[in-house]
C-alpha positions as MATLAB code, in Angstrom:
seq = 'XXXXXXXXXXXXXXXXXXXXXXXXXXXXXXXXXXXXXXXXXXXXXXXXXXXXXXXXXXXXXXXXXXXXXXXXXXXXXXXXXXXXXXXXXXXXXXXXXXXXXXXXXXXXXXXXXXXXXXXXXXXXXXXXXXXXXXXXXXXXXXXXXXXXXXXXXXXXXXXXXXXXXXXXXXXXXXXXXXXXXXXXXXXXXXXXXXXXXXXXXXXXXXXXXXXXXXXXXXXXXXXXXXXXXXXXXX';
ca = [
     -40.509   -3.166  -49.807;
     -42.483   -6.024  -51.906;
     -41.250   -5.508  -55.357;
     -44.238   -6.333  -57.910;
     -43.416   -8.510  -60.673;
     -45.549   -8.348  -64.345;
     -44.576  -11.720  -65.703;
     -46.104  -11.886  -69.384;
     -46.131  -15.855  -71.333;
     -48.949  -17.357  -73.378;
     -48.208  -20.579  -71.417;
     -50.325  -20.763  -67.688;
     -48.066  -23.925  -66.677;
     -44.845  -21.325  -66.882;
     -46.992  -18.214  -65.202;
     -47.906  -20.736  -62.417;
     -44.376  -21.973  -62.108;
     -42.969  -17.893  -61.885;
     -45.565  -16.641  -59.616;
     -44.909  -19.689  -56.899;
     -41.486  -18.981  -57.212;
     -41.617  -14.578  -57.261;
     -44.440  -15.139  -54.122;
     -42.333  -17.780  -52.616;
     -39.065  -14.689  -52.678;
     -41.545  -12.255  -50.738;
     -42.652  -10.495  -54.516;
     -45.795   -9.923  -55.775;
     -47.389  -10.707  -59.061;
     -49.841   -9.959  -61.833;
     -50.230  -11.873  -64.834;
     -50.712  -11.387  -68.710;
     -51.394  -13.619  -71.330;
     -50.189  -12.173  -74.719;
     -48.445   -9.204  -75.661;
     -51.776   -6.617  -75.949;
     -52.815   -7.613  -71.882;
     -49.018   -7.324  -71.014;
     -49.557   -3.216  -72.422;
     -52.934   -3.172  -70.439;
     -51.057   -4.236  -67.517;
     -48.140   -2.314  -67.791;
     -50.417    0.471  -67.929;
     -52.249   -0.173  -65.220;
     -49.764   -2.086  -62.428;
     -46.807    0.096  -63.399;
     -44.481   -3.009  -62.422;
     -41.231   -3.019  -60.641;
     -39.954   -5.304  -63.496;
     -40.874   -7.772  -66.430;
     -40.561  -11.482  -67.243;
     -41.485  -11.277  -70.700;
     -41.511  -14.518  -72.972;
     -40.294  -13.931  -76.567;
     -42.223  -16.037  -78.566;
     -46.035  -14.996  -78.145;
     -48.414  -15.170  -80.965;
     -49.544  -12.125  -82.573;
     -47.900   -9.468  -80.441;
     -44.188  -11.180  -79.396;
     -42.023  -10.112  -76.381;
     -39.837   -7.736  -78.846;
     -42.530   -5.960  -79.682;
     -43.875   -5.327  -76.288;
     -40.486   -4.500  -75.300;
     -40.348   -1.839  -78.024;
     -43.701   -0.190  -77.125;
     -42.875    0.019  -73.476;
     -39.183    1.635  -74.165;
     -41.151    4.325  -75.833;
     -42.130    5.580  -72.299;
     -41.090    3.248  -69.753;
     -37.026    2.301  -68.337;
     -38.663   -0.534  -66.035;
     -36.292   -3.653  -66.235;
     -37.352   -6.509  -68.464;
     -36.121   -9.923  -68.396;
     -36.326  -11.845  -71.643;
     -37.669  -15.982  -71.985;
     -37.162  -17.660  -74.785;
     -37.852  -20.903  -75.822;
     -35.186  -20.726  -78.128;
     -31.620  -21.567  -77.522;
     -30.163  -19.108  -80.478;
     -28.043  -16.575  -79.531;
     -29.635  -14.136  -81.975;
     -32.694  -14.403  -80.486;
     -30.701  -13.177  -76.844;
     -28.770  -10.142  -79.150;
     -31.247   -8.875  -80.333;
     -33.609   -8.913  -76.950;
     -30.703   -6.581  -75.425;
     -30.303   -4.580  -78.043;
     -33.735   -3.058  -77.792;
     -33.913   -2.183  -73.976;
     -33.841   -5.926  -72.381;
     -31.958   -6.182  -69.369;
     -31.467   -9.763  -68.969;
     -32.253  -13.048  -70.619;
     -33.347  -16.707  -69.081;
     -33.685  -19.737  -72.163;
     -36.481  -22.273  -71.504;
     -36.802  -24.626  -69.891;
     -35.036  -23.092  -66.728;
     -34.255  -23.355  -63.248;
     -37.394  -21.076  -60.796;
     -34.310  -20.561  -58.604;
     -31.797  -19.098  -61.318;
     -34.415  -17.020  -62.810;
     -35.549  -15.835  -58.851;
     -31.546  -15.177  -58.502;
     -31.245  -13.044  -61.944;
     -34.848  -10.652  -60.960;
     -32.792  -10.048  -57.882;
     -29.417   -8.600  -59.899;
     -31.356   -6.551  -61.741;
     -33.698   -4.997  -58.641;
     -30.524   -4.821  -56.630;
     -29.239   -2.246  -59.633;
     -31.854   -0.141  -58.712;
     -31.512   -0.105  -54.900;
     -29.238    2.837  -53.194;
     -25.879    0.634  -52.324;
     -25.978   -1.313  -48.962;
     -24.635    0.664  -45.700;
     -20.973    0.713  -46.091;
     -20.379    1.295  -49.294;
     -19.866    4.190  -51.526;
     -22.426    7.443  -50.131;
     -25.518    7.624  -51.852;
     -24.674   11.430  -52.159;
     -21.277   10.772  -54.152;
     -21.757   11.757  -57.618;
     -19.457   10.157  -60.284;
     -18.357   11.830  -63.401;
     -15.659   12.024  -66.097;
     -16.010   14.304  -68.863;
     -19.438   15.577  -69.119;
     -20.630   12.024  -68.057;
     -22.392   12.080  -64.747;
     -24.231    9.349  -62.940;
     -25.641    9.411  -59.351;
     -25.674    5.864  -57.814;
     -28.172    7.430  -54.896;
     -30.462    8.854  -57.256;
     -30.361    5.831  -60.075;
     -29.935    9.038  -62.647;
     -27.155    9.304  -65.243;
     -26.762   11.916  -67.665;
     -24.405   13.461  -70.226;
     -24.112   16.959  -70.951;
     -27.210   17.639  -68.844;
     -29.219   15.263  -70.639;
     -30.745   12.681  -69.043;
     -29.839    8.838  -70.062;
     -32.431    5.875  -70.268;
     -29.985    3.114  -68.966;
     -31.107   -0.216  -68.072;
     -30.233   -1.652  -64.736;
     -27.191   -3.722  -66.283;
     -26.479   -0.419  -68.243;
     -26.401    1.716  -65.324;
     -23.943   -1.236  -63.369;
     -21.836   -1.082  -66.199;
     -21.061    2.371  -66.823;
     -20.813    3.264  -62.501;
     -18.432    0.280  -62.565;
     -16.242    2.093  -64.938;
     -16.704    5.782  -63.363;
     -15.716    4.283  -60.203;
     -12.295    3.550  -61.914;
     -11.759    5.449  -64.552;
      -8.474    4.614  -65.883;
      -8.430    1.166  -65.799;
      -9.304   -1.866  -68.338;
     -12.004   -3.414  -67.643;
     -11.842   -7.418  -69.228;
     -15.340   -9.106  -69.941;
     -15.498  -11.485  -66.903;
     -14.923   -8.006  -64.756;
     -17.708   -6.304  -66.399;
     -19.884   -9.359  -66.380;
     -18.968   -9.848  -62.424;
     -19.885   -5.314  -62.001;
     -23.085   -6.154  -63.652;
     -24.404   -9.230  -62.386;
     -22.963  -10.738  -59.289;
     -24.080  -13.691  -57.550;
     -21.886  -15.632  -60.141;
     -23.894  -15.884  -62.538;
     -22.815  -16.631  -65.835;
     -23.772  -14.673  -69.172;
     -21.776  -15.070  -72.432;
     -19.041  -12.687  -74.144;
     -21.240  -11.801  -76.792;
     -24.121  -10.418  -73.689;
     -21.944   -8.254  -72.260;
     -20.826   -6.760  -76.095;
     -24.702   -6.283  -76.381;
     -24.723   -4.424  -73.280;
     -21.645   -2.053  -74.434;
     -23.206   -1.429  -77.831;
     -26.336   -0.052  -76.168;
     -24.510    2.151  -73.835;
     -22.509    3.640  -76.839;
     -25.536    3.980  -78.736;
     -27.410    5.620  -76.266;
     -24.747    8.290  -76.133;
     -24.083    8.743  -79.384;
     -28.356    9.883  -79.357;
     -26.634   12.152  -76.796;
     -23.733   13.213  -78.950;
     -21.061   11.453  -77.089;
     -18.920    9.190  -79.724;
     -15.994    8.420  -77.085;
     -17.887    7.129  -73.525;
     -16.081    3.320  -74.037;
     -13.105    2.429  -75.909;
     -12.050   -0.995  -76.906;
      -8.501   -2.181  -75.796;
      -8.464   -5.038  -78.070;
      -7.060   -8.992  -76.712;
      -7.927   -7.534  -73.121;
     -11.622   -5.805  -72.921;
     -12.744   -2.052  -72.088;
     -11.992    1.430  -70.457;
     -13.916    4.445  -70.257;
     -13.214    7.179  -72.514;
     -12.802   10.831  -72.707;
     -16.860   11.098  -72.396;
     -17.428   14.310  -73.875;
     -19.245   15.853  -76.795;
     -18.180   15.308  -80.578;
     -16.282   17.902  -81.953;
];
């Protein structure tokens, strides 16, 4: 299956660069110029994923990504010009799935699109059924399916989200440290920082407590994470 790529920047040096490199890894591509034709696009194309740059005139990356999570779960990856680790917070913390500072390597950023597809694909042949359901509490998330849910309500997880949280179904009692989570979600050693994957854990717990669920990840503190009783507050 060709997975089609949006890639949204202001800069037509940087699309060129992507779409040689997305076309060159079998993907296809369509192209926007500012934040308003990435929405028109969107629309439109319904893409696989996003390479969204940050810092657009006008209508920036973080506000595209905002409109778009009003309707839309599709992976985003963030660009940024900008080295600040604020600027890669605060990308996750509304709905971004990954992050790639300028300038960067065509290869790395190639390598990082595939994580975050591979998230959404049904695991390889050998590997867990795509028909095994995993649950604890009244958390419940179907690797096959790509559907998670709490209570019987649905969850909007991003891809890394999703990786995350069947990573700690699929053991449930144990502690998961940072480089472990980082190495559930990403693969292909690649390297995010501490403060990523604390992003990434902030958004799950967030997105449950919407769902009344105060208790889906506890902190085990000088050694990293477990899952927790994941059901509804009292």
């Amino acid at each position: 299956m060709t997975h089609r790529i949006l890639v949204v920047d202001d800069d037509p040096h940087i699309r060129e660069v992507i779409r040689v490199a997305l076309r060159k890894a079998g993907m296809s591509v369509t192209e926007a110029r500012d934040g308003k034709d990435a929405l028109a696009r969107f629309a439109g194309e319904r893409p696989d994923l996003i390479v969204l740059d940050i810092g657009m005139p006008e209508f920036d990356g973080l506000d595209v990504c905002r409109e778009i999570r009003k309707s839309s779960d599709v992976p985003i990856l963030f660009l940024s010009a900008r080295d600040e680790e604020i600027d890669r917070v605060l990308g996750l913390e509304i709905g971004g799935d990954d992050y790639v500072t300028k300038p960067f390597s065509p290869r790395e950023l190639v390598a990082r699109i595939n994580v975050i597809l591979r998230r959404l694909a049904p695991r390889a042949a050998g590997a867990m059924p795509e028909t095994t359901v995993l649950s604890r509490g009244q958390l419940s998330i179907d690797p096959g399916q790509h559907v998670a849910t709490f209570a019987g309500t649905a969850l909007h997880l991003t891809a890394i989200e999703f990786g995350i949280l069947r990573a700690f179904l699929t053991r449930p009692v144990a502690v998961f440290n940072r480089e472990q989570i980082m190495g559930a979600a990403y693969q292909l050693n690649i390297q995010v920082s501490d403060r990523t994957i604390d992003s990434h854990i902030r958004n799950i717990r967030a997105k449950l407590a919407a769902a009344r669920c105060d208790n889906v990840i506890e902190t085990v503190h000088g050694v990293g994470f477990k899952l927790g009783r994941c059901e509804p507050q009292a």
